[in-house]
DOVOKOL-662049 format. One record per residue: z, x, y of N, C-alpha, C, CB in turn. Coordinates in steps of 0.05 Angstrom, whole numbers, plus 32768, in hexadecimal, padded with zeros to 4 digits. Atoms other than C-alpha are relative to their C-alpha. Glycine has a CB too. Layout:
<rs>
nc3_nc1_nc2_cac3_cac1_cac2_cc3_cc1_cc2_cbc3_cbc1_cbc2
Z_X_Y_Z_X_Y_Z_X_Y_Z_X_Y;
...
</rs>
This chain:
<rs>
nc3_nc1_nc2_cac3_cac1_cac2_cc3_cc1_cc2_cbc3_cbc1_cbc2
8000_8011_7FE8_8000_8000_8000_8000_8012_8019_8018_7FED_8000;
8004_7FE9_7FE9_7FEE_801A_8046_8012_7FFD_8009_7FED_8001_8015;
7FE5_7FFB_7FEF_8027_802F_807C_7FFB_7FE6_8016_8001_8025_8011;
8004_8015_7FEC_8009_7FEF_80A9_800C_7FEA_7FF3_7FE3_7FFB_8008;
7FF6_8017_800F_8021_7FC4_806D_8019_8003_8000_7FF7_7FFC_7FE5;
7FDD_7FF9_7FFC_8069_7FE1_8069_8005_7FF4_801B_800A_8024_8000;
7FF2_7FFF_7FE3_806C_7FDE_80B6_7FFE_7FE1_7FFB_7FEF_8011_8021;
7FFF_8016_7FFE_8059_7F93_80B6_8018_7FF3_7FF8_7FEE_7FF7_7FF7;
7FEA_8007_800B_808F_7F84_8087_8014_7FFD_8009_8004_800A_7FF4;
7FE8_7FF0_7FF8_80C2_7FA3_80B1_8002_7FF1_8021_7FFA_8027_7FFF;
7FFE_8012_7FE7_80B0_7F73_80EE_8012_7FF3_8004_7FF1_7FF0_8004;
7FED_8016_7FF9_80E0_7F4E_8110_7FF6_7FE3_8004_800C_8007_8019;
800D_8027_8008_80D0_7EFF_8101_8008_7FF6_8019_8013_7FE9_7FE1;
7FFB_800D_7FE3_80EA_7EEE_8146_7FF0_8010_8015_8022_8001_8009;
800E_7FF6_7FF2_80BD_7F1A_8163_7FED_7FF7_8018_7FF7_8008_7FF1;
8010_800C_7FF2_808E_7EEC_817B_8009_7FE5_800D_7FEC_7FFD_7FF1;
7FE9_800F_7FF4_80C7_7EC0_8191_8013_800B_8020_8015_8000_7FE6;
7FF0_7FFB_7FDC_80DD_7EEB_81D6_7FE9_7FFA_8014_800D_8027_8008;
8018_8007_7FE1_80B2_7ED1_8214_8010_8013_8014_7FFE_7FD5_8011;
7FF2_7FF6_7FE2_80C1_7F01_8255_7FF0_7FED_8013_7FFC_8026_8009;
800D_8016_7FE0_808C_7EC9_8281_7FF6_7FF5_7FEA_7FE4_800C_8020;
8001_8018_8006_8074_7E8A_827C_7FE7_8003_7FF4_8005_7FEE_8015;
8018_7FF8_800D_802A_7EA8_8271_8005_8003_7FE5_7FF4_8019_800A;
7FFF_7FF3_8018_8041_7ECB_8235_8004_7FE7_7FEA_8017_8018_8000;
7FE9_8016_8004_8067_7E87_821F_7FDC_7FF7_7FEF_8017_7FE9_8026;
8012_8019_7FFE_8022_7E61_8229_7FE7_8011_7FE9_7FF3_7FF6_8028;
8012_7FEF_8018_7FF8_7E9F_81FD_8006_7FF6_7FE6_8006_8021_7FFE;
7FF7_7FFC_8020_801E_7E9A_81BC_8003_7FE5_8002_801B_8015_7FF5;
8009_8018_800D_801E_7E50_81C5_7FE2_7FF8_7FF5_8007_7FEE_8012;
8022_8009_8007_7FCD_7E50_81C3_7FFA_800D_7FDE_7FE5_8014_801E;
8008_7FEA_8011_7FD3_7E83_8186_8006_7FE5_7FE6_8016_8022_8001;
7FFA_800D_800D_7FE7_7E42_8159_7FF4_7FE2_8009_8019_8007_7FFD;
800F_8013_7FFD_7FB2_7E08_8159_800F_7FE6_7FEA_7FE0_800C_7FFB;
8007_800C_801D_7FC1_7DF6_8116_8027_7FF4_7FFF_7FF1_8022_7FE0;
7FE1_8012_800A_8002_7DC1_810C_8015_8013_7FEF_7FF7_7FE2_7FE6;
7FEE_7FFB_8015_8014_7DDE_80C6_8010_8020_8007_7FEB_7FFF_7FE1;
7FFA_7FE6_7FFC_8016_7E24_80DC_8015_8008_8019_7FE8_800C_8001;
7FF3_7FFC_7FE3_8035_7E1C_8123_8019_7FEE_7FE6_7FEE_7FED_8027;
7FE4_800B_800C_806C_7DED_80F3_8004_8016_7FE4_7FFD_7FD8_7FF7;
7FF7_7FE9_8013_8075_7E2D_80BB_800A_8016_8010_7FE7_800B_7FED;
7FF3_7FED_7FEC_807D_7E5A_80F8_801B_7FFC_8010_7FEE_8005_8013;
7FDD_800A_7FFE_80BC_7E32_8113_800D_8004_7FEC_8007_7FE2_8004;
7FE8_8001_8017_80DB_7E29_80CF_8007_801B_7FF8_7FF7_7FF0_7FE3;
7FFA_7FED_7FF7_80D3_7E6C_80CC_8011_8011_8011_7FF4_7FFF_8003;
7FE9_8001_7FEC_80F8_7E7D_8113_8019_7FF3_7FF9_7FF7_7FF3_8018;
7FE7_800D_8005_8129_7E4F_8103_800D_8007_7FE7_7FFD_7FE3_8000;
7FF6_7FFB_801F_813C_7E67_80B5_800A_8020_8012_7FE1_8000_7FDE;
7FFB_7FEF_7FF7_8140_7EAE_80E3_8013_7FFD_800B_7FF3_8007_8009;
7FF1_7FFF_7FE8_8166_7E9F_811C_8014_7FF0_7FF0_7FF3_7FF4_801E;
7FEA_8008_8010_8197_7E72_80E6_800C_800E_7FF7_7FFE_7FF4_7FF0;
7FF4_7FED_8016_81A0_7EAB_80B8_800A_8011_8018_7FEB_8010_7FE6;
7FF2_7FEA_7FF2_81BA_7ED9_80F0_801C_7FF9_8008_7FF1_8008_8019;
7FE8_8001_7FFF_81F2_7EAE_80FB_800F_7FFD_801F_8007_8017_7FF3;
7FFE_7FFB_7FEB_81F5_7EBF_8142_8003_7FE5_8016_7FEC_8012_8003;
8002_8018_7FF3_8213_7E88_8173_7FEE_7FFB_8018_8017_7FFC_8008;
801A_8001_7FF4_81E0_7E9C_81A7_7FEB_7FF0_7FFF_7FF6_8011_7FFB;
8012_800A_7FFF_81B0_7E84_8183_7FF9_7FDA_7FF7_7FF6_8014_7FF2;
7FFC_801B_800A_81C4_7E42_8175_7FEE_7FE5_8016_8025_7FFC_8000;
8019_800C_7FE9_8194_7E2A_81BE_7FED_8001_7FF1_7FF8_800F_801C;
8018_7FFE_8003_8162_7E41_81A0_7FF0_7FF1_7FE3_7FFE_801C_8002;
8005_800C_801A_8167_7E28_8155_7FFA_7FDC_800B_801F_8006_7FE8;
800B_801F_7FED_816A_7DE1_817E_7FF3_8002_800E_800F_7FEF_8010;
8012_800D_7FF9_8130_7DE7_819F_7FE7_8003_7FF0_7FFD_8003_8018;
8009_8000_8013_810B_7DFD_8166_7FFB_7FE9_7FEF_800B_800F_7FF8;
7FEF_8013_800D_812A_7DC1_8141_7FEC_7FE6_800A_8025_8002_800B;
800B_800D_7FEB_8110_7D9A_817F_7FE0_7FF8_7FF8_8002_8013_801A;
801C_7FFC_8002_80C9_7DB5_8176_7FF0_7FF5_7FE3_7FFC_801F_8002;
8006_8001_8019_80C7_7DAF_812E_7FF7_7FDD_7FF9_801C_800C_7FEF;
7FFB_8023_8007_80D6_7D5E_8130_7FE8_7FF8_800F_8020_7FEF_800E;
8017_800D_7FF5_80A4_7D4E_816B_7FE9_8010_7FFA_8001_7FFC_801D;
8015_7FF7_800F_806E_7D74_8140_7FFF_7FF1_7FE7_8000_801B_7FFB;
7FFF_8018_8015_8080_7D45_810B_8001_7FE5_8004_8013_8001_7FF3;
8009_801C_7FED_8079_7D08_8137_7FE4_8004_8004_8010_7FFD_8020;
8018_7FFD_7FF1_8033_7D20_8145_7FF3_800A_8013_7FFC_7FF5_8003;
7FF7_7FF8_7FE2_803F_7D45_8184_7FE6_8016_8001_8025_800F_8006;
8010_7FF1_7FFC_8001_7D6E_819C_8014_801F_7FFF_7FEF_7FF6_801B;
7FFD_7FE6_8003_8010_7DB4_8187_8004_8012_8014_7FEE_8008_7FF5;
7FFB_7FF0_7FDD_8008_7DE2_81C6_8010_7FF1_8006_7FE8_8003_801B;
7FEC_800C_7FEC_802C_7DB3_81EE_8018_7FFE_7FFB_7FFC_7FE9_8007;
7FE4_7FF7_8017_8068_7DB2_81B7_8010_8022_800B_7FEF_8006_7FD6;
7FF3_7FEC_7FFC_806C_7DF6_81B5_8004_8018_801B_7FF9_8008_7FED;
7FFB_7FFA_7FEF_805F_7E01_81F8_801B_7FFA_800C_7FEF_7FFA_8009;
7FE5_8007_7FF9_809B_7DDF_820F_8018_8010_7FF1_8003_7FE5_7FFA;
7FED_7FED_8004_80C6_7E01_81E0_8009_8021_7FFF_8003_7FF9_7FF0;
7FFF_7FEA_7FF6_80B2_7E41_81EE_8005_8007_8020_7FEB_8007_7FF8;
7FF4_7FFC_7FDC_80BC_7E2E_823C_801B_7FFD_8000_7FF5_7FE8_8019;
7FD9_8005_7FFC_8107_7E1B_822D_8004_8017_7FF7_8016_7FE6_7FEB;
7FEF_7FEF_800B_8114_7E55_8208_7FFE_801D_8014_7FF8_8004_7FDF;
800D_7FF5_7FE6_80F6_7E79_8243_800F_8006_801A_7FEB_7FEF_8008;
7FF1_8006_7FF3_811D_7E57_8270_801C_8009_7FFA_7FFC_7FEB_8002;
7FE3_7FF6_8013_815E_7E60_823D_8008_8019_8009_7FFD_8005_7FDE;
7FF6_7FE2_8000_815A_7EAB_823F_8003_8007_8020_7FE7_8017_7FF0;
7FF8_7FF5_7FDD_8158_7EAD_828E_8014_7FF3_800B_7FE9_7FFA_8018;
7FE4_8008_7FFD_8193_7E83_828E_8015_8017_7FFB_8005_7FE9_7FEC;
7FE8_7FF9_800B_81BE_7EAD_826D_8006_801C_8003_8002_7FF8_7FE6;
</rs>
């Protein structure tokens, strides 16, 4: 196996979970068209940010939570996870 396959491995799964602007917020929402995959990439985040335990992250597992449900109502995608990537956006400049 190549050294690009090890490194992948070794990623941090919340990685694509820190926004520093709202641009960046609105990128990685466009990067997920697709329902099933934008809802495997929450459950994902959220099985992460659970297993750490960390009371911190307990905003963020609820708006995940949030996202997860009005994508299961039917909720246009971008606009889903736009919003919850703008709260969590907002979250971190709170605190």
């Amino acid at each position: 196996s190549s050294s690009t396959d090890k490194n992948s491995l070794k990623t941090d799964p919340m990685a694509d979970f820190h926004f520093v602007s709202f641009g960046q917020a609105i990128t990685q929402a466009e990067k997920f068209k697709d329902r099933q995959i934008a809802e495997t990439q929450l459950q994902a985040w959220l099985l992460s940010l659970t297993e750490s335990h960390r009371e911190e992250n307990w905003p963020k597992i609820k708006l995940i939570q949030k996202a997860l449900s009005q994508l299961q109502k039917n909720g246009n995608v971008r606009l889903v996870l736009e919003n919850c990537f703008f709260q969590t956006l907002t979250l971190a400049a709170a605190l």
